[in-house]
N, C-alpha and C positions, 0 to 999 in steps of 0.2 A: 615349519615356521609359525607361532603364533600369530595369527591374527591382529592383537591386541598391538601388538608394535607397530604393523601398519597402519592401524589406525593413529593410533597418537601420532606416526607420522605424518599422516596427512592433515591433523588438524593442527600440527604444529607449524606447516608449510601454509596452510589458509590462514592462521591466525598471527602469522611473522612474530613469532614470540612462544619458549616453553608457556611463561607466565598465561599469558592467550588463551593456548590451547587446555591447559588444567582448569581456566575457569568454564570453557565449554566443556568441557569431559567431568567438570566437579568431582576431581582427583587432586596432590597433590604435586605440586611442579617437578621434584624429584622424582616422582616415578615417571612422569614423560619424559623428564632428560634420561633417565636408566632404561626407557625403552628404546628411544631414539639412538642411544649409543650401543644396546646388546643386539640393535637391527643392523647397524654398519657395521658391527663387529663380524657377524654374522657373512654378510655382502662381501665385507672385505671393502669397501668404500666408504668414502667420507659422504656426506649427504647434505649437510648444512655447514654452509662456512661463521664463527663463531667470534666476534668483535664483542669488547665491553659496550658497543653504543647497538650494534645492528647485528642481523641474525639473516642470513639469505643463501638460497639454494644453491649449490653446486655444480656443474654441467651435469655430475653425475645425479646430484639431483631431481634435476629436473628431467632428464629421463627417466628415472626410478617412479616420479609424481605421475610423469606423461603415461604412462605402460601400465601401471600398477592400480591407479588411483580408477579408473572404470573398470578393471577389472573384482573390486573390492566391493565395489558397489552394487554392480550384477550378483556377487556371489552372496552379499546382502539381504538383493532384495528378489532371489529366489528363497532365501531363508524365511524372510518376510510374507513373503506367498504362501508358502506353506503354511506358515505359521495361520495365517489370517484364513486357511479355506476352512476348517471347521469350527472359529472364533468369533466369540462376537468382536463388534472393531475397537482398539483399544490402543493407547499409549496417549504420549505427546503430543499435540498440535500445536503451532506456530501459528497463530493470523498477525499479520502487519494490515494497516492501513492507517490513513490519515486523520487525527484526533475529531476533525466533524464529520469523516463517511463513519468513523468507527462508534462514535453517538448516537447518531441518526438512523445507522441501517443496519448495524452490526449487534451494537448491547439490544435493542426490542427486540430480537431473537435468541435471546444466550438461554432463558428457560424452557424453551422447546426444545432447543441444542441440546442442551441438558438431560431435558427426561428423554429424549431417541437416542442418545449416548452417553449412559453415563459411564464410561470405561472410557472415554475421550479425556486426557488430562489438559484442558482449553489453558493456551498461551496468549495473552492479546497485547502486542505492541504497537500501541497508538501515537504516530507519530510523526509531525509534518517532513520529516527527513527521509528523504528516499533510501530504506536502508538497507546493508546488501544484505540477499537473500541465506546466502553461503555463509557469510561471517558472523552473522545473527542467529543462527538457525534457522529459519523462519520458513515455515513449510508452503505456506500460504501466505500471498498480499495483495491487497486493493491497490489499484493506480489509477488516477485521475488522469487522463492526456488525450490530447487528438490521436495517435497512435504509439506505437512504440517500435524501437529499435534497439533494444537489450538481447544477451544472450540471456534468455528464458524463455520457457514455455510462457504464451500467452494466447487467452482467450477471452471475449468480451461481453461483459455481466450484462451492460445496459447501456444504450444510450444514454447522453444525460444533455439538458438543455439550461441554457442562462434565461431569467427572465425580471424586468424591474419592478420590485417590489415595495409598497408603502405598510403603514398602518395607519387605520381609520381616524385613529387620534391627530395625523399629520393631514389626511386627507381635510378632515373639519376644519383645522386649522388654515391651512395652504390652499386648499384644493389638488388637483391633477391636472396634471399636463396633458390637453386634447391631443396633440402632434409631439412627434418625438424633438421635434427643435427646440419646441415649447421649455424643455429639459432646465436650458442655462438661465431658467426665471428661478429653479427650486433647490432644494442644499440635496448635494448629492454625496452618497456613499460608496465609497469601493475597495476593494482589497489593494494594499500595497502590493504590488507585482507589474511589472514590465509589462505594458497591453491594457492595464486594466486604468493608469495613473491619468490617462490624456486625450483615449480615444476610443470609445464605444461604438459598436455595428449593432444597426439593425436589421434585421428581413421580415418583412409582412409576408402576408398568404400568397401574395403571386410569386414570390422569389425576390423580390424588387430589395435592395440592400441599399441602408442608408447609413455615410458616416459623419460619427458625430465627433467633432471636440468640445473637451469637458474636461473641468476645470470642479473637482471632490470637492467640499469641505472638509472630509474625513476619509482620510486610508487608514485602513485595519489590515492586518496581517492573518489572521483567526479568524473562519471562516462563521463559527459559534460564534465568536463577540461582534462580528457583524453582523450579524441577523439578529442579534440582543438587541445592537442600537437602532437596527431599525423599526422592531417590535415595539421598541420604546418611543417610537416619533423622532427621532433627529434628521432621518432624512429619508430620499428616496435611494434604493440599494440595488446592484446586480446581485444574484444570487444566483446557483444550480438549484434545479427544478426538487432535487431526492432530497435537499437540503430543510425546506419548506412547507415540506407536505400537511405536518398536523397545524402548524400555526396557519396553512390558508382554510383548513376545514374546521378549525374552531374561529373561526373571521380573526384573528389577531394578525392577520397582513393580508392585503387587498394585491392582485396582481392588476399593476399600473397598464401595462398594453397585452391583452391577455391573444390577442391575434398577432403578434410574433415575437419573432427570437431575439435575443440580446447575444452578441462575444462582444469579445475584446481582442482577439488574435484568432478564429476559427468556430464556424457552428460547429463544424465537426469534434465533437467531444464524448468521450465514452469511459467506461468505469471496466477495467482490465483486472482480469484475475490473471494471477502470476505463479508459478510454481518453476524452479531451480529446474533446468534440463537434464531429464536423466531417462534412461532405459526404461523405469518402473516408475510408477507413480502409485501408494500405497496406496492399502486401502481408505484409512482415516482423510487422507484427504483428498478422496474422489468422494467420500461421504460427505463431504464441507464442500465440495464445490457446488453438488449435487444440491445439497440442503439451500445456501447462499442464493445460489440462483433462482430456486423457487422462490424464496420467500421477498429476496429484494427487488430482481428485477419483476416480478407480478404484482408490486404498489405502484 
């Protein structure tokens, strides 16, 4: 049995559509539908039930996916191994992440990336949509969350902290707020999202956590154009700390309570590398996680 059938099978079952799957395989749809059907011929079963509107698995199907689909992958990504033990590292990579981590902490790395791999073909999809990992390709992704509870491999780049930040130009203007109550005298900025809209926490140095109601002038959605308006003086902002970095060391934002922490739904927050659960995890990207973690979480 070729191979090659299998596979189009199974990315015609991940991508509910021939159409789907021939844009991930970057083939043409006739030939996944001529594989798809010289595999059942093959079997002697039917595998996908076939409607003008919808395209969906068959009991025998989904047995054929269940049985077959990790065993393809193993026989894979022992080929893969081999292949990689006396190679430099080479192919495809996939990074996802969110349009402001992938600005901030991902592109000031891509020229180092670069010259330590250049046999790495760098994919970057930037983008605030949590996207799947399988239907995307996506070898590697960043995630922003107090924790997670996905089927994926995951492991934890960095803590990461909220903290309220101005710029000097507002400070002159406004002044700062001595106590965090102080808050509902100054124009405040924050992300439109559920947590962020109404009600702010703080914790100073002894643990002691204070909540606040508040009342924005401004929700942004974009975590870049809100740190734009605040660099620009419109108000005072919550931010993540990896967000920030070069605008507080060239003074273009002042951190308003530099002795604690800001949420809105949880101090506990952290920046989660993700990779698809599988048997093997290639070389290319144990080399990206390996690299990522050095260089982001040690700023």
């Amino acid at each position: 049995m070729d191979t090659r059938y299998i596979r189009h099978f199974l990315e015609v079952a991940r991508a509910g559509s021939f159409a789907g799957a021939a844009r991930r395989l970057d083939i043409d749809p006739s030939l996944v539908s001529r594989s798809v059907s010289t595999l059942e011929a093959a079997l002697g079963a039917r595998l996908f039930q076939r409607t003008t509107r919808k395209l969906s698995l068959t009991e025998a199907g989904k047995i054929y996916l269940g049985r077959v689909g990790p065993l393809l992958e193993e026989m894979e990504a022992i080929h893969a191994e081999l292949r990689e033990s006396d190679r430099m590292v080479r192919g495809r990579l996939c990074i996802s992440a969110s349009v402001a981590f992938g600005y901030a902490c991902i592109v000031p790395h891509l020229s180092e990336f670069a010259k330590q791999f250049p046999e790495i073909d760098l994919v970057l999809k930037f983008d605030d949509r949590n996207l799947d990992l399988v239907e995307e390709r996506v070898d590697l992704a960043i995630r922003l969350a107090p924790s997670l509870d996905i089927d994926v491999i995951a492991t934890k780049l960095m803590d990461t902290h909220y903290r309220l930040y101005a710029s000097p130009a507002y400070a002159e203007e406004h002044g700062l707020p001595v106590q965090p109550e102080n808050l509902s005298d100054h124009t405040l900025v924050s992300f439109d999202l559920p947590g962020f809209r109404n009600l702010w926490m703080s914790r100073g140095s002894q643990g002691e956590v204070q909540e606040l109601s508040i009342k924005p002038a401004f929700l942004i959605s974009n975590a870049l154009a809100l740190k734009e308006a605040v660099v620009r003086g419109i108000g005072i902002g919550i931010m993540a700390d990896w967000l920030v970095r070069d605008e507080l060391e060239s003074g273009y934002l002042i951190d308003v309570f530099p002795e604690r922490h800001w949420a809105a739904t949880s101090f506990e927050s952290a920046a989660w590398l993700l990779y698809p659960s599988r048997s093997y995890l290639p070389r290319k990207t144990r080399v990206a996680i390996d690299f990522f973690r050095q260089r982001i979480a040690a700023n």
